[in-house]
Structures are given as C-alpha cells and as structure tokens.
PyMOL commands that place a pseudoatom at each C-alpha (Angstrom):
pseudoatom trace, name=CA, resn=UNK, resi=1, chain=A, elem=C, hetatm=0, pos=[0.000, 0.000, 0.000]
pseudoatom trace, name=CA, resn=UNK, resi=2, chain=A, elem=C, hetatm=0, pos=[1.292, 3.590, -0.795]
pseudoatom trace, name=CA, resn=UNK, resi=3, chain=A, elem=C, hetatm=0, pos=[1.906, 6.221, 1.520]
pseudoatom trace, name=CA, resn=UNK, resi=4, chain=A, elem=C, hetatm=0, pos=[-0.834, 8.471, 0.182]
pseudoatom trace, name=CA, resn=UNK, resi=5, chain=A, elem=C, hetatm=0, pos=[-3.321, 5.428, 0.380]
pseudoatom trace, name=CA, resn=UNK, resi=6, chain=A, elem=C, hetatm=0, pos=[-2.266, 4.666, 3.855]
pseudoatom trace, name=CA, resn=UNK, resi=7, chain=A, elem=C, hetatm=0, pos=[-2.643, 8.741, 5.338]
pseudoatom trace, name=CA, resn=UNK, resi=8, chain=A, elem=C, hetatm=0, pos=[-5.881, 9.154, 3.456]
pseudoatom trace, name=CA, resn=UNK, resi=9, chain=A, elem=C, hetatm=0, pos=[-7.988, 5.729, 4.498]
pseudoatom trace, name=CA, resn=UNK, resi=10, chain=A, elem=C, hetatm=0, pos=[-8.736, 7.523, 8.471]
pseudoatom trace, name=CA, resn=UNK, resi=11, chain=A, elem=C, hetatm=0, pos=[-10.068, 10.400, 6.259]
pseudoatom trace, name=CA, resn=UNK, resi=12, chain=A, elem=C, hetatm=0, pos=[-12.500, 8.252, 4.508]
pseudoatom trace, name=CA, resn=UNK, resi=13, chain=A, elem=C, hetatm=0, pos=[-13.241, 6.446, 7.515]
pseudoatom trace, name=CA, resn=UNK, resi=14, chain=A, elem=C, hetatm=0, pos=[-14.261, 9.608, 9.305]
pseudoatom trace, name=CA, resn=UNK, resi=15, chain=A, elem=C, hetatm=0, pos=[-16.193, 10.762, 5.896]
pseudoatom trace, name=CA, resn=UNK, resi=16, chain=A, elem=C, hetatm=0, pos=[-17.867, 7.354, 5.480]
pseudoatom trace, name=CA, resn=UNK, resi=17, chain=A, elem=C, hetatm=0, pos=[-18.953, 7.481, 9.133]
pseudoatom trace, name=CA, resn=UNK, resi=18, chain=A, elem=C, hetatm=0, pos=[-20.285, 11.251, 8.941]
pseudoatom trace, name=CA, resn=UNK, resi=19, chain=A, elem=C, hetatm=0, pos=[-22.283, 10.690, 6.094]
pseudoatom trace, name=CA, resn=UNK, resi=20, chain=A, elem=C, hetatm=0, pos=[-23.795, 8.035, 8.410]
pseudoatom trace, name=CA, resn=UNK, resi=21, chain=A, elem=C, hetatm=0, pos=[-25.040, 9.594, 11.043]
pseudoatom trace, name=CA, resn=UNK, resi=22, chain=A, elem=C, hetatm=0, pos=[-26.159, 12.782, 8.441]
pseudoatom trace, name=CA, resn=UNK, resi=23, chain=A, elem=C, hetatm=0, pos=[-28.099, 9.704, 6.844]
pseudoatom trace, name=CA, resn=UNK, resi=24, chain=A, elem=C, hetatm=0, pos=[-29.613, 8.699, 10.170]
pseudoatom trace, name=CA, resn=UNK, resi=25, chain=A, elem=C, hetatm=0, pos=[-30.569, 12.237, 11.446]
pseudoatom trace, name=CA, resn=UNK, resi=26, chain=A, elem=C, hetatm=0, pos=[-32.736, 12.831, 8.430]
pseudoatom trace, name=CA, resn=UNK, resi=27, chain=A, elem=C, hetatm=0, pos=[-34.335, 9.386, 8.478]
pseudoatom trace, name=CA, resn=UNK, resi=28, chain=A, elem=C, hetatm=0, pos=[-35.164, 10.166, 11.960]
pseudoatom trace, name=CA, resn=UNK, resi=29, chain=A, elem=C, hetatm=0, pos=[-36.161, 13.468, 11.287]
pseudoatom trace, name=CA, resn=UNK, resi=30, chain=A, elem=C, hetatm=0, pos=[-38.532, 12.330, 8.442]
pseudoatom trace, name=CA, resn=UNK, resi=31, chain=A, elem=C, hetatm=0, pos=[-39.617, 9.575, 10.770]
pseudoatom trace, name=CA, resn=UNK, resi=32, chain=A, elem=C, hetatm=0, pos=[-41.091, 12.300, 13.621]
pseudoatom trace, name=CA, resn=UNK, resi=33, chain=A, elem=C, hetatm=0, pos=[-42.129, 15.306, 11.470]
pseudoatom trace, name=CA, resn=UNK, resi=34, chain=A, elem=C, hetatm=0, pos=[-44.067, 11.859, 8.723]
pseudoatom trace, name=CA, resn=UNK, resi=35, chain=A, elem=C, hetatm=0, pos=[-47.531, 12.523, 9.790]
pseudoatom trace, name=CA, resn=UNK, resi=36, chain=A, elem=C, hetatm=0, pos=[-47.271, 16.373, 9.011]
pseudoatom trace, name=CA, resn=UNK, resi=37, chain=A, elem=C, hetatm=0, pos=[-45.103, 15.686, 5.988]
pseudoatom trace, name=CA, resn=UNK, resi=38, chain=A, elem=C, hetatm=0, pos=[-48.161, 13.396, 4.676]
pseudoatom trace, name=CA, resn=UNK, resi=39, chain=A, elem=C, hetatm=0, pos=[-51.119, 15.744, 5.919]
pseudoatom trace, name=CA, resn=UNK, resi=40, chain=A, elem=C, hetatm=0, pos=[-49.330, 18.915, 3.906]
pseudoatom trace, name=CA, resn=UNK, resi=41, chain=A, elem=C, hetatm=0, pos=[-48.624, 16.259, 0.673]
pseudoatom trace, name=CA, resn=UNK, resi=42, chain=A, elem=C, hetatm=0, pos=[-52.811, 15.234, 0.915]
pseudoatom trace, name=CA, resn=UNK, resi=43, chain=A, elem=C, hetatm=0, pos=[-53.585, 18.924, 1.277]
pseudoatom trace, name=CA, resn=UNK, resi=44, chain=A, elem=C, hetatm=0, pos=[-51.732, 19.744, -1.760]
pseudoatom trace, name=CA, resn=UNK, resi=45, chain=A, elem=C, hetatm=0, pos=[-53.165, 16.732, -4.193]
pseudoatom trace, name=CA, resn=UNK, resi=46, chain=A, elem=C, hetatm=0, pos=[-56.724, 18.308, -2.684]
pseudoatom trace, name=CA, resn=UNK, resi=47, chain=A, elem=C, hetatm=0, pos=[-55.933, 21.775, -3.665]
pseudoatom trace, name=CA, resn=UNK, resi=48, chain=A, elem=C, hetatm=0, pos=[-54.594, 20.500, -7.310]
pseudoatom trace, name=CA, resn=UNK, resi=49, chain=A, elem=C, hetatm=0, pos=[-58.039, 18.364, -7.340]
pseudoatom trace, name=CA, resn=UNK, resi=50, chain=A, elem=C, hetatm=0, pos=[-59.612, 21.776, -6.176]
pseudoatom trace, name=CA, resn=UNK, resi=51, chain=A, elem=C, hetatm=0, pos=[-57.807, 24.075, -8.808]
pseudoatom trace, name=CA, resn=UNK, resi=52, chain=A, elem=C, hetatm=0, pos=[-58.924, 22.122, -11.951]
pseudoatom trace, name=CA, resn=UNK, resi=53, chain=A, elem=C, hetatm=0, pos=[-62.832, 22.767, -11.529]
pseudoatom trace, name=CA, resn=UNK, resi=54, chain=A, elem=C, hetatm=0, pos=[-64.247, 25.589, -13.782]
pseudoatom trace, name=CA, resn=UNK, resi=55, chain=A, elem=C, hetatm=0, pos=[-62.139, 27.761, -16.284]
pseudoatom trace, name=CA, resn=UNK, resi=56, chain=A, elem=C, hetatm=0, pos=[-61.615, 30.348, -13.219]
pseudoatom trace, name=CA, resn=UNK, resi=57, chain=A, elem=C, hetatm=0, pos=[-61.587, 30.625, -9.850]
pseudoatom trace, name=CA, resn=UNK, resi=58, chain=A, elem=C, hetatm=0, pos=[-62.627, 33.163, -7.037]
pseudoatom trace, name=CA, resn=UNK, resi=59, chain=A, elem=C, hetatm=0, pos=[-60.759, 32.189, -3.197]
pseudoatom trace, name=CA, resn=UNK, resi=60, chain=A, elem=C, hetatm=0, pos=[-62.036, 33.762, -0.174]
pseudoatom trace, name=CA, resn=UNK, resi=61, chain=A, elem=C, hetatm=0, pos=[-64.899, 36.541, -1.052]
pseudoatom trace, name=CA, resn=UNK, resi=62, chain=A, elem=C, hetatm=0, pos=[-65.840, 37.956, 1.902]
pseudoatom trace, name=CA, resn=UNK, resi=63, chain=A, elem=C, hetatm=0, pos=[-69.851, 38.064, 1.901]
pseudoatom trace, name=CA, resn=UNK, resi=64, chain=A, elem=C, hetatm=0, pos=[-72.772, 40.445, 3.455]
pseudoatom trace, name=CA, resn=UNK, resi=65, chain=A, elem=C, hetatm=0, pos=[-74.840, 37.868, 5.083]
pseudoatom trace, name=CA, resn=UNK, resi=66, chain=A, elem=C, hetatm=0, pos=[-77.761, 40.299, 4.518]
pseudoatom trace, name=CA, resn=UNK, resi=67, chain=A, elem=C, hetatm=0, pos=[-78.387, 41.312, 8.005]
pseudoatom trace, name=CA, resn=UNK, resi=68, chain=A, elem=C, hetatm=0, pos=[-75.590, 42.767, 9.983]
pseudoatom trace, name=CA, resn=UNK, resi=69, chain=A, elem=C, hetatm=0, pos=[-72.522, 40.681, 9.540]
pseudoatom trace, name=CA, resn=UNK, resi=70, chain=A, elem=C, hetatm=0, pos=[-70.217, 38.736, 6.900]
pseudoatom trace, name=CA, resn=UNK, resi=71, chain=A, elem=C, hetatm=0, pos=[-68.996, 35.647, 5.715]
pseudoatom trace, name=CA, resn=UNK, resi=72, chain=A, elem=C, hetatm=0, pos=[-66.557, 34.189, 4.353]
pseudoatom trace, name=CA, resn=UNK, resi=73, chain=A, elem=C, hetatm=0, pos=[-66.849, 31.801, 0.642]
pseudoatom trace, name=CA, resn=UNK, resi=74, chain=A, elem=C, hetatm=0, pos=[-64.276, 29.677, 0.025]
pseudoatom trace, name=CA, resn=UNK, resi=75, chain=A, elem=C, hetatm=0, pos=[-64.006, 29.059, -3.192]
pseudoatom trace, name=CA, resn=UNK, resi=76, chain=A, elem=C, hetatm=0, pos=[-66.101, 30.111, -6.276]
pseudoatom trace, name=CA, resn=UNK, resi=77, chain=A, elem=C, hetatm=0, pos=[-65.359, 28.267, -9.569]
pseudoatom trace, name=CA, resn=UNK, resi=78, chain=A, elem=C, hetatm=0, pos=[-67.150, 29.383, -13.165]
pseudoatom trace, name=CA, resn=UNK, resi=79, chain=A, elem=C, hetatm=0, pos=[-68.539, 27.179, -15.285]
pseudoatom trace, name=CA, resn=UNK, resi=80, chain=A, elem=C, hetatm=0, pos=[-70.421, 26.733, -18.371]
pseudoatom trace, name=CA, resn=UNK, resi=81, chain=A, elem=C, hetatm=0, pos=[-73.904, 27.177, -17.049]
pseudoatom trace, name=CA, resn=UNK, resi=82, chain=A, elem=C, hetatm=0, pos=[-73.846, 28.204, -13.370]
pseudoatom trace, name=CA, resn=UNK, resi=83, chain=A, elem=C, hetatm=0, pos=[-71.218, 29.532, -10.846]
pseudoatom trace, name=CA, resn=UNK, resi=84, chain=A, elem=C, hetatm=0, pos=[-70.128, 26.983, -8.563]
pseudoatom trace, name=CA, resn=UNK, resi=85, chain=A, elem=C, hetatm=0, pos=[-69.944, 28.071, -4.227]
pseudoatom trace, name=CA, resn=UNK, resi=86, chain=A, elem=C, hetatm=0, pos=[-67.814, 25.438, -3.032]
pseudoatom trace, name=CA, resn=UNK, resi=87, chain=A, elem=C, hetatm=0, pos=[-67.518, 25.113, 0.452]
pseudoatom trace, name=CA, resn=UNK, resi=88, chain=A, elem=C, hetatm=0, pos=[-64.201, 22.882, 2.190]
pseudoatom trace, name=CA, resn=UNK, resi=89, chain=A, elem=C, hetatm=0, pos=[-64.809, 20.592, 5.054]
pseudoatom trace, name=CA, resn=UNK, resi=90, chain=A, elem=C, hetatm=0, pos=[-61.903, 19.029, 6.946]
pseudoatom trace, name=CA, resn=UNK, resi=91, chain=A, elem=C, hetatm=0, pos=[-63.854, 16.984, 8.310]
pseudoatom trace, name=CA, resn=UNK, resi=92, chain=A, elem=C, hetatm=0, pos=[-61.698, 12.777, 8.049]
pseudoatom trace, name=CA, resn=UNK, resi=93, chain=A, elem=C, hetatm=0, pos=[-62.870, 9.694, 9.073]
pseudoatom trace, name=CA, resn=UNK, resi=94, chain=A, elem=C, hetatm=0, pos=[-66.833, 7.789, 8.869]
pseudoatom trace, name=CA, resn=UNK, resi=95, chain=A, elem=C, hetatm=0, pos=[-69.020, 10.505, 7.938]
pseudoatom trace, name=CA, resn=UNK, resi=96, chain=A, elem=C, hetatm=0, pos=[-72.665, 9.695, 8.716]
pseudoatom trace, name=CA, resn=UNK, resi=97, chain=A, elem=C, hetatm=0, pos=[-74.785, 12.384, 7.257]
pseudoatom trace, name=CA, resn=UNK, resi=98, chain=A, elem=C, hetatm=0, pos=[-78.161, 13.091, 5.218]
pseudoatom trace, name=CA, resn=UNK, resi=99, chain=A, elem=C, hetatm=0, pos=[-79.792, 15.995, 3.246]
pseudoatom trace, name=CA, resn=UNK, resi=100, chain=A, elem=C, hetatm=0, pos=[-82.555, 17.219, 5.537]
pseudoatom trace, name=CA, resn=UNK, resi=101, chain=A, elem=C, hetatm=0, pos=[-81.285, 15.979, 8.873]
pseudoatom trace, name=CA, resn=UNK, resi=102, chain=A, elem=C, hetatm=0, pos=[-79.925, 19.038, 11.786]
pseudoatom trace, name=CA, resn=UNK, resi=103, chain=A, elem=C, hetatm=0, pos=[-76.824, 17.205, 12.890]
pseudoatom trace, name=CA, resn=UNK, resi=104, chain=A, elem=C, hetatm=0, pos=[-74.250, 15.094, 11.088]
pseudoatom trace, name=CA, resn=UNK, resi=105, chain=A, elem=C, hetatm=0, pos=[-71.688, 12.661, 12.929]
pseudoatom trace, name=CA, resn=UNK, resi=106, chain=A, elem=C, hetatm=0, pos=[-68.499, 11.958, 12.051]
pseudoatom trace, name=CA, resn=UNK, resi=107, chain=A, elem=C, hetatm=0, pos=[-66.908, 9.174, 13.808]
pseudoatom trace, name=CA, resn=UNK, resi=108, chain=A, elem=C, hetatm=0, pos=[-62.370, 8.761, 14.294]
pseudoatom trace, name=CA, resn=UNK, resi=109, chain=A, elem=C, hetatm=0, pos=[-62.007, 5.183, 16.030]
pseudoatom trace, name=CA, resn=UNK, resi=110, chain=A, elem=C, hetatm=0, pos=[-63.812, 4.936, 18.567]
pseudoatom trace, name=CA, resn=UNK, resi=111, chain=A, elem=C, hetatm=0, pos=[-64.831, 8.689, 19.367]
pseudoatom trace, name=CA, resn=UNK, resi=112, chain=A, elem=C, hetatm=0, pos=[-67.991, 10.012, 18.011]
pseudoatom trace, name=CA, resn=UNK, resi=113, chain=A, elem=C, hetatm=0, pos=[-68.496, 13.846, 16.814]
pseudoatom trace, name=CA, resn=UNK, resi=114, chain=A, elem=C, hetatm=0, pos=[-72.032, 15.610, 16.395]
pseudoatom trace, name=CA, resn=UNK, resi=115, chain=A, elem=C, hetatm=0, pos=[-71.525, 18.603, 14.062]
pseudoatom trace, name=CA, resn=UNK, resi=116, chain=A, elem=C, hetatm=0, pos=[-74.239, 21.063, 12.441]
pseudoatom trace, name=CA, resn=UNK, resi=117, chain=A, elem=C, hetatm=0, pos=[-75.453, 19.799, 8.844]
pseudoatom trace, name=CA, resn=UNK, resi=118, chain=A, elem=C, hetatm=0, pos=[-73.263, 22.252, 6.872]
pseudoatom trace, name=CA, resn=UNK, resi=119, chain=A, elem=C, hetatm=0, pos=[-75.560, 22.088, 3.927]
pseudoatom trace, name=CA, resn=UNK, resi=120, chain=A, elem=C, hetatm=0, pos=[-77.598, 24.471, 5.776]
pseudoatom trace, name=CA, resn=UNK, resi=121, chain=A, elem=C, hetatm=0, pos=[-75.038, 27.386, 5.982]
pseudoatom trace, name=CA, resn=UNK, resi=122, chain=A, elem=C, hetatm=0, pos=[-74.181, 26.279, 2.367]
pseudoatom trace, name=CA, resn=UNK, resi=123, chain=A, elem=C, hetatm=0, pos=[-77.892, 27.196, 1.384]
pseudoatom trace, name=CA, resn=UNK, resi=124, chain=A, elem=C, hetatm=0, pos=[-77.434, 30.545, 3.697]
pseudoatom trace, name=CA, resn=UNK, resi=125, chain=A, elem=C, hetatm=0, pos=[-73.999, 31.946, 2.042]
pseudoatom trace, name=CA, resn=UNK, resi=126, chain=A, elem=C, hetatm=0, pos=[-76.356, 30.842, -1.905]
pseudoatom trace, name=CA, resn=UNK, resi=127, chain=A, elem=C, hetatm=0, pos=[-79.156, 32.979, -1.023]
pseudoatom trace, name=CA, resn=UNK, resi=128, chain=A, elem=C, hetatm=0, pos=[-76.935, 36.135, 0.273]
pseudoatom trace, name=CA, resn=UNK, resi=129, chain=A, elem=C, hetatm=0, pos=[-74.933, 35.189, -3.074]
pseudoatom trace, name=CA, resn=UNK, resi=130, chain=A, elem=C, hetatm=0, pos=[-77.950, 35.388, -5.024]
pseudoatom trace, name=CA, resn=UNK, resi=131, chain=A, elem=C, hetatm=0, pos=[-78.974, 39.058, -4.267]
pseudoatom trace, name=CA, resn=UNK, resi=132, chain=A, elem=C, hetatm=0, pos=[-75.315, 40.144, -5.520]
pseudoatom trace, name=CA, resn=UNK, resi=133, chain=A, elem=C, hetatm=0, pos=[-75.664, 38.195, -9.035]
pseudoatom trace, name=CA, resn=UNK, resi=134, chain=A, elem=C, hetatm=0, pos=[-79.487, 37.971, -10.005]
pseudoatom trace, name=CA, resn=UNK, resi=135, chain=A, elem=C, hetatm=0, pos=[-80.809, 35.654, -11.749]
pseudoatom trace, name=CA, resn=UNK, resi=136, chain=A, elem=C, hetatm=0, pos=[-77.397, 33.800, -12.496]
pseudoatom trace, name=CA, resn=UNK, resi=137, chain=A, elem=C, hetatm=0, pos=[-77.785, 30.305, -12.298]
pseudoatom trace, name=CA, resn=UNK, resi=138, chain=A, elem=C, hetatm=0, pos=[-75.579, 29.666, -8.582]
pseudoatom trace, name=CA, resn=UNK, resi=139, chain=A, elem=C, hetatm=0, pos=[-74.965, 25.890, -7.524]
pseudoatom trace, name=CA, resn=UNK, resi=140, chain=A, elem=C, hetatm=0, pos=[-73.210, 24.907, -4.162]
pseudoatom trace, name=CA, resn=UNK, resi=141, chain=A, elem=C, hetatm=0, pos=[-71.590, 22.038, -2.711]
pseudoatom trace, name=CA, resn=UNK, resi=142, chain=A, elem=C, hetatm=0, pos=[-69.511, 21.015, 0.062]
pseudoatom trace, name=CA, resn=UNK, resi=143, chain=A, elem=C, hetatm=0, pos=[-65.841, 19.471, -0.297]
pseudoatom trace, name=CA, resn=UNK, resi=144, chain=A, elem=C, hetatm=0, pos=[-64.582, 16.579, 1.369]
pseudoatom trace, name=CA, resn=UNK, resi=145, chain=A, elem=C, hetatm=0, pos=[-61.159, 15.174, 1.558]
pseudoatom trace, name=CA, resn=UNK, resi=146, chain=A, elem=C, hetatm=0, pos=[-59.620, 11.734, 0.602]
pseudoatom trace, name=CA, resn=UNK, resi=147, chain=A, elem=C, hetatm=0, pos=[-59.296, 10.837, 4.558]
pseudoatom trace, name=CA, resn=UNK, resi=148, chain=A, elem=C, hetatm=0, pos=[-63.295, 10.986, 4.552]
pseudoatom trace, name=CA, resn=UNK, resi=149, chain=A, elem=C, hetatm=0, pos=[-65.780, 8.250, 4.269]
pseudoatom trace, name=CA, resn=UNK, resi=150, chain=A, elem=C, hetatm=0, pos=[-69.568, 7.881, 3.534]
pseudoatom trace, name=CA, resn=UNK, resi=151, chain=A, elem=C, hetatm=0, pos=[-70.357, 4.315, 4.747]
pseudoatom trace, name=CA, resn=UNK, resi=152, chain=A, elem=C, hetatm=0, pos=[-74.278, 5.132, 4.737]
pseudoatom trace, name=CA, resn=UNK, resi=153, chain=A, elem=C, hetatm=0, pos=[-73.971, 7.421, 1.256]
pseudoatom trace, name=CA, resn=UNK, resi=154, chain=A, elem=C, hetatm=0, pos=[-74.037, 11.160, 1.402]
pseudoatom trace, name=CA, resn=UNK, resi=155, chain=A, elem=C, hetatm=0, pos=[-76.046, 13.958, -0.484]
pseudoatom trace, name=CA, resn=UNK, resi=156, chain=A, elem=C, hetatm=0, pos=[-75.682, 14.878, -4.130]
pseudoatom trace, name=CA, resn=UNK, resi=157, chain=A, elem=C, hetatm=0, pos=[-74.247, 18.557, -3.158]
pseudoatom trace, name=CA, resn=UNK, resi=158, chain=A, elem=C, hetatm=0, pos=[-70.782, 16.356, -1.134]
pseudoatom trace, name=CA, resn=UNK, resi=159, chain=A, elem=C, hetatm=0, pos=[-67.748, 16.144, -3.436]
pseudoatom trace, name=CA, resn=UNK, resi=160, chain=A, elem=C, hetatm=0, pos=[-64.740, 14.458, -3.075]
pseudoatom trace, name=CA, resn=UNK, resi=161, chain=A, elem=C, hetatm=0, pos=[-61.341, 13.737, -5.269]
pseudoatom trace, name=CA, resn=UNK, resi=162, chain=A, elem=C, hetatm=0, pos=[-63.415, 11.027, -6.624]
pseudoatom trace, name=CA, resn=UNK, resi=163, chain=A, elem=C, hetatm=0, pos=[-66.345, 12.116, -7.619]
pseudoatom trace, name=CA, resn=UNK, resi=164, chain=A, elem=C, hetatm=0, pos=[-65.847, 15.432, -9.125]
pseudoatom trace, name=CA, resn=UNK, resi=165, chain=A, elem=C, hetatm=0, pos=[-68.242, 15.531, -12.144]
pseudoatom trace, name=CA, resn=UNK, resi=166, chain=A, elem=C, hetatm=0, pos=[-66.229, 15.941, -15.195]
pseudoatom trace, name=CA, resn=UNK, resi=167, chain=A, elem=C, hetatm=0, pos=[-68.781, 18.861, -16.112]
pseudoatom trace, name=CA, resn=UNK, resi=168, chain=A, elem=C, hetatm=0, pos=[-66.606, 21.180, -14.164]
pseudoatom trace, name=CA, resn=UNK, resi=169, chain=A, elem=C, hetatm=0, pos=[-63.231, 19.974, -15.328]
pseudoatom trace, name=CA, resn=UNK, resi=170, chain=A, elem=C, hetatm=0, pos=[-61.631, 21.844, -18.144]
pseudoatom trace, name=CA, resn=UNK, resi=171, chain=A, elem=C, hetatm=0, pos=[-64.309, 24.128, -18.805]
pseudoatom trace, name=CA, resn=UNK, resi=172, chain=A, elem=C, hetatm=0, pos=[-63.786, 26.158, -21.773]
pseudoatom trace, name=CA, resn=UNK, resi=173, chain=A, elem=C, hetatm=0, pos=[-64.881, 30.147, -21.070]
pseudoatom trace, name=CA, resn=UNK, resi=174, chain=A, elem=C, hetatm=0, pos=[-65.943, 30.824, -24.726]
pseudoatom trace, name=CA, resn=UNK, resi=175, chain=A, elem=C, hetatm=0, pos=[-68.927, 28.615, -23.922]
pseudoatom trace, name=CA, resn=UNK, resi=176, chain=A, elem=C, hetatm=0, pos=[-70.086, 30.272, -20.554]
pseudoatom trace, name=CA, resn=UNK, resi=177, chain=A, elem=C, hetatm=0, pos=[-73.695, 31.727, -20.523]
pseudoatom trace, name=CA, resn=UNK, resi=178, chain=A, elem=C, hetatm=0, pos=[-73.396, 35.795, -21.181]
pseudoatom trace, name=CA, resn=UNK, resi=179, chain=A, elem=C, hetatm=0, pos=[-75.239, 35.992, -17.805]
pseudoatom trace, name=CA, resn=UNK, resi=180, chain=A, elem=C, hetatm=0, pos=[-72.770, 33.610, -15.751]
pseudoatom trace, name=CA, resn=UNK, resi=181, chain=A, elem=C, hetatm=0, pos=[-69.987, 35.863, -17.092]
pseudoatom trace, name=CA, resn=UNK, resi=182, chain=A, elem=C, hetatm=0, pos=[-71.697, 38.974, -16.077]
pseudoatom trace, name=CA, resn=UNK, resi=183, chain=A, elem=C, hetatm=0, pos=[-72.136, 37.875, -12.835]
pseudoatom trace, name=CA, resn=UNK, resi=184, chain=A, elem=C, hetatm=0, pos=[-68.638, 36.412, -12.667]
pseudoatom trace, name=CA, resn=UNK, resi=185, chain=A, elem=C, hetatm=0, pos=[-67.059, 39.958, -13.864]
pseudoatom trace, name=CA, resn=UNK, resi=186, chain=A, elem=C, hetatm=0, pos=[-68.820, 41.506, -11.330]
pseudoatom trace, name=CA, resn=UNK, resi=187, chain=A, elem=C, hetatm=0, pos=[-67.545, 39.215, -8.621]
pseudoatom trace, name=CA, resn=UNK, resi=188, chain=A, elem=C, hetatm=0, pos=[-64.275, 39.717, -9.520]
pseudoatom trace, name=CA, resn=UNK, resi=189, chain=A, elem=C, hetatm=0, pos=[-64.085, 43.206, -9.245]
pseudoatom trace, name=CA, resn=UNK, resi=190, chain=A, elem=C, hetatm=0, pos=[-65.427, 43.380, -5.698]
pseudoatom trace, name=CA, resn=UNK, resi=191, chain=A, elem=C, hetatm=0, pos=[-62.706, 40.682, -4.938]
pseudoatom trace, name=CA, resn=UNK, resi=192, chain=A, elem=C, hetatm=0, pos=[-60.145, 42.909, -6.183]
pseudoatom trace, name=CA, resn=UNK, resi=193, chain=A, elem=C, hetatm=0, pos=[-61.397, 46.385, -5.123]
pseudoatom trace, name=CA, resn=UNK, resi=194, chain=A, elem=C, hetatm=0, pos=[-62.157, 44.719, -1.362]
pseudoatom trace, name=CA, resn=UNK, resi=195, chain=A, elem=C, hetatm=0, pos=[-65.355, 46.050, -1.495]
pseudoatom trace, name=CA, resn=UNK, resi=196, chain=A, elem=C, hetatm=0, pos=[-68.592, 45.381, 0.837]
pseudoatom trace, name=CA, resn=UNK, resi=197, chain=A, elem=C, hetatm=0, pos=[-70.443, 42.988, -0.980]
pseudoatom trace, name=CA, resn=UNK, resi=198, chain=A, elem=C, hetatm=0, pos=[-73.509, 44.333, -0.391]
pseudoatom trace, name=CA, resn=UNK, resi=199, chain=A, elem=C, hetatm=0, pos=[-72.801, 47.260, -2.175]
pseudoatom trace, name=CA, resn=UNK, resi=200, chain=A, elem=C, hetatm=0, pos=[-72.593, 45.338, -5.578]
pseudoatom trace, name=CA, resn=UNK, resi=201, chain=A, elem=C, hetatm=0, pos=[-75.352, 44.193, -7.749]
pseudoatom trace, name=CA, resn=UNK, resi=202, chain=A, elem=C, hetatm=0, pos=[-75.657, 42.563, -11.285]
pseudoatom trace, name=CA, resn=UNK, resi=203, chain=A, elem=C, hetatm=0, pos=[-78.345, 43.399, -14.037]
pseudoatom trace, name=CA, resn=UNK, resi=204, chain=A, elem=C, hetatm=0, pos=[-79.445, 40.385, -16.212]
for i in range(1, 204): cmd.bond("trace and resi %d" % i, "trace and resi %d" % (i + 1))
show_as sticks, trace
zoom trace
C-alpha cells in the first residue's frame, strides 16, 4: 500500500462514518415530522383536485350575510352554465350524514363527533350570493377530503377527489352563458377592489 493510500484511508473512515449519522438524522427526522409531511402532501393533491374545476376561480370573497354581519366563501369556480360556491370541510374519518337531517356525525375510532349539517349554511352563504348576481344560475356544494368516508352514502351537493363531475373539469370560457360571465365579472371586481359585498349588484 502507498503512503498516500495509507494517510488518506482515516479520512475516509471519518467521511464514510459522517455521512452516516447525516443519513440517520434525516431518516429520523422524516420519521417524527411523517404525519405532518403526509397531511401537507394530501392537502396539496386536494388543492390540485380543487384548482382544476371551472375555467376560473374566485378564493375567499368575503360576503354580506344580509343582516348585519359577513362571511366568508371559500371558493367560487365558473362554469359553463352556473357559478359553482364550493364550500371545504376538513372533516376525516366515517361521515354519517343526510340531506334534511340538523346534525351530522363523524366518527375517528372509537370517538364520536355531532356537528351542524353544513348544507344548511351552504344554502345561507347561496341565497346572500344570489342578491349580488341575479338571476345567475348559482350551484353549491360542500368538499370533502380523501381521509373521509360515507359508509351510509351522502347527499348529491358532497364532493370528493373522486367524484368530481367531469362537467366542471376543463371548462372552456368561450362557452359560458353571457349571464354567468356577467355575474362572474362583477364578482371579480369586488374581490379585487375589497369592497362590501352588499354594495354590488348585477343586471341580467
């Protein structure tokens, strides 16, 4: 063996061995921080899944709820015949739920959770909507995540990743009602200008 060979071998030791325990610290690191690492990568596939319905999209339009306070939408989407309210529940596990019903449960394990049928605040935030765009043709439904189930079946208005209808996937604007767009222009502008909602209106 050479004399270089022979003073250089404890420097690859020490290089081997510190690449190691580099290696180790990020496995372990991935290992702790894994669930939060998966819950942001599931967020973002929902958001993508999110982002392709309608040919635009309006994200957090603060609302007059037509008495003395506001809301806030979170999503609006345009489409060919209607403008879509789409409303994001982070709600996971066995969802037990029905159209008409006051509470929904949605059961993790062995814990059981009573929550207000959101379909009902959904049908709220469409009919303050509706005095901002006339007689534009509004549609709303609530979003659900992959980590949610329906083993009883759920209401047309739920959505999920899998059920999107392809209706509202690559929409082309060209094709969207004069009306729709009317109402849609108009809904962008207050979203831009932050203005009160209830100070808009649309003429069909």
């Amino acid at each position: 063996m050479k004399l270089d060979q022979i003073f250089n071998q404890p420097n690859l030791e020490s290089e081997t061995i510190a690449l190691l325990i580099v290696g180790l610290v990020i496995v372990l690191l991935l290992f702790i921080i894994r669930k939060s690492l998966l819950a942001k990568i599931n967020e973002w596939r929902i958001q993508r899944s999110l982002d392709k319905i309608g040919c635009d999209q309006i994200r957090n339009l603060v609302c007059s709820d037509g008495i003395d306070g506001y809301f806030n939408i979170d999503r609006l989407a345009l489409v060919q015949d209607s403008i879509l309210l789409i409303s994001y529940k982070r709600y996971g596990g066995n969802i037990y739920c029905a159209e008409h019903i006051s509470e929904w449960t949605q059961l993790v394990g062995q814990q059981s959770f009573k929550f207000a049928n959101p379909l009902f605040e959904l049908e709220n935030q469409l009919t303050s909507l509706r005095l901002l765009t006339g007689n534009a043709q509004l549609q709303g439904f609530l979003f659900f995540n992959q980590s949610a189930e329906f083993p009883k079946g759920h209401p047309e208005r739920v959505l999920y990743p899998g059920n999107i209808p392809d209706r509202f996937i690559n929409v082309d604007y060209e094709t969207t009602i004069p009306e729709i767009k009317a109402a849609w222009h108009l809904l962008k502008s207050h979203r831009k200008q932050g203005l009160p909602s209830d100070r808009a209106s649309v003429r069909t």
